[in-house]
C-alpha positions in Angstrom: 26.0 14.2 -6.5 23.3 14.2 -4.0 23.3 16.3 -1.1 22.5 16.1 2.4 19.8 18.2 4.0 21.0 20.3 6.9 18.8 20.1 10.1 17.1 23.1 9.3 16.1 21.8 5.8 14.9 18.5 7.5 13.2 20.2 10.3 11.6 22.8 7.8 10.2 19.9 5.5 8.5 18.8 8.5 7.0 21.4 10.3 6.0 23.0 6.7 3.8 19.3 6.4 2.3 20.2 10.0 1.4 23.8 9.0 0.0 22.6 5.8 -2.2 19.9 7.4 -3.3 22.3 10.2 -4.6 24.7 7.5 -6.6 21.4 5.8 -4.7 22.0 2.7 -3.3 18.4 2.0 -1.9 19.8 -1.4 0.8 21.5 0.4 0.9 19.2 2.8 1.8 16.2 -0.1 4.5 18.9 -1.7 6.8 18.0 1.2 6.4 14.5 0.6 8.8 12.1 -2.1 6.2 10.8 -4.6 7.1 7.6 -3.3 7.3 8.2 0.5 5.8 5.8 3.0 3.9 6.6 6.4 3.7 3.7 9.0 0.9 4.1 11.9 2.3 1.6 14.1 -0.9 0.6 15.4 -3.3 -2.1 15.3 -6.6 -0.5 14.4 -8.5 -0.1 11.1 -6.2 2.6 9.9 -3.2 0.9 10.8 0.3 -0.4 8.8 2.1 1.3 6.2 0.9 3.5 3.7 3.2 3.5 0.4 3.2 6.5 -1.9 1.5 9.9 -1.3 -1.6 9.0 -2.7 -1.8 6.5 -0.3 -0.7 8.2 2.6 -3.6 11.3 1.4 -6.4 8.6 1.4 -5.2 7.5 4.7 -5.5 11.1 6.0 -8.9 11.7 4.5 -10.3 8.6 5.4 -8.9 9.8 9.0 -10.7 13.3 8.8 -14.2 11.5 7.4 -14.7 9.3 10.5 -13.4 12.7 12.8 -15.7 14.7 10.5 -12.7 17.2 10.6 -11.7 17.1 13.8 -8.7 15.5 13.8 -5.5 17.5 15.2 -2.1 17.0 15.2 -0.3 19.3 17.0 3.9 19.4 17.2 5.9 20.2 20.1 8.9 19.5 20.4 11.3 18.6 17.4 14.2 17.2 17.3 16.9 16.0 14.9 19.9 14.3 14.9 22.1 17.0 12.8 21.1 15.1 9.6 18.0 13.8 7.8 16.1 11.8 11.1 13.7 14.5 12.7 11.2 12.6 15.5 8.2 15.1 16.7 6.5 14.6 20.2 3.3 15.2 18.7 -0.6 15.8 20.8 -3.2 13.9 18.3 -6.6 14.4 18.9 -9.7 14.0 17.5 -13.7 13.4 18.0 -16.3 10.8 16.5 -19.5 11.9 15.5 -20.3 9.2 17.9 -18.9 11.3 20.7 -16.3 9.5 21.5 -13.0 11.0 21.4 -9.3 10.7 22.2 -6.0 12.9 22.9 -2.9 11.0 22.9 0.5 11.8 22.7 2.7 10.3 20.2 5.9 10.6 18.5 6.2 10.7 14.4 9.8 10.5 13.3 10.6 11.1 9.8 13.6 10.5 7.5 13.8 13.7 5.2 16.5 13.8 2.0 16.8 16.5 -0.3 14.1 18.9 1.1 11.7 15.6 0.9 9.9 13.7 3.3 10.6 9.7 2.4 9.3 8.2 5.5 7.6 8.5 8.7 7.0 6.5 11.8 3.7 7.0 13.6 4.2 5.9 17.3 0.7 6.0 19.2 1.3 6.9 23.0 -1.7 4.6 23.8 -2.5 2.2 21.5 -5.2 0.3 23.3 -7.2 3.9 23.2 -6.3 4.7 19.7 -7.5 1.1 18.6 -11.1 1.8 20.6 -11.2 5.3 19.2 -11.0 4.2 15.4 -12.7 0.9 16.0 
């Protein structure tokens, strides 16, 4: 029988992925992760759409970190679940181009975590006409 994460294992799972990607250690940070977990950027930019697998989903973070040239933030506020395995975070992302351009925008990631396991999460952008320019 398969159990059901309580909020603090769902909550855990995702704020130990922040801490892990905050620290640049995206072995950690994939540890949290189902092998075959998907992450959506709901935006329409280059790095845009849904990413399936955690290999996928690590490319799509290092390709993110190579045009930022390791700048690129993402920063948790506040988290909230719904008593179960849904945990959405109001999240700051920022980041600068070697170009100098740069954005901050705040947008929401929820995530759908079962059995200690991240199996999905939902990028929302806060302002997807500047997110768009910024990775253009």
């Amino acid at each position: 029988m398969t159990s059901t994460p309580t909020t603090v294992d769902a909550a855990t799972a995702v704020r130990t992925g922040f801490e892990a990607f905050a620290r640049g250690d995206l072995e950690a940070f994939a540890a949290v992760f189902a092998e075959d977990s998907t992450w959506n950027h709901r935006n329409d930019d280059t790095l845009g759409g849904v990413h399936r697998g955690i290999d996928a989903i690590i490319a799509f973070l290092n390709e993110s970190g190579r045009l930022t040239a390791g700048t690129l933030r993402a920063v948790p506020g506040t988290v909230m679940t719904d008593g179960g395995s849904h945990v959405a975070v109001v999240t700051r992302v920022s980041g600068t181009r070697p170009d100098g351009r740069s954005f901050d925008d705040e947008q929401i990631v929820h995530f759908v975590v079962t059995d200690g396991l991240i199996r999905s999460a939902d990028q929302y952008i806060g302002d997807p006409t500047a997110v768009t320019a910024f990775w253009a």
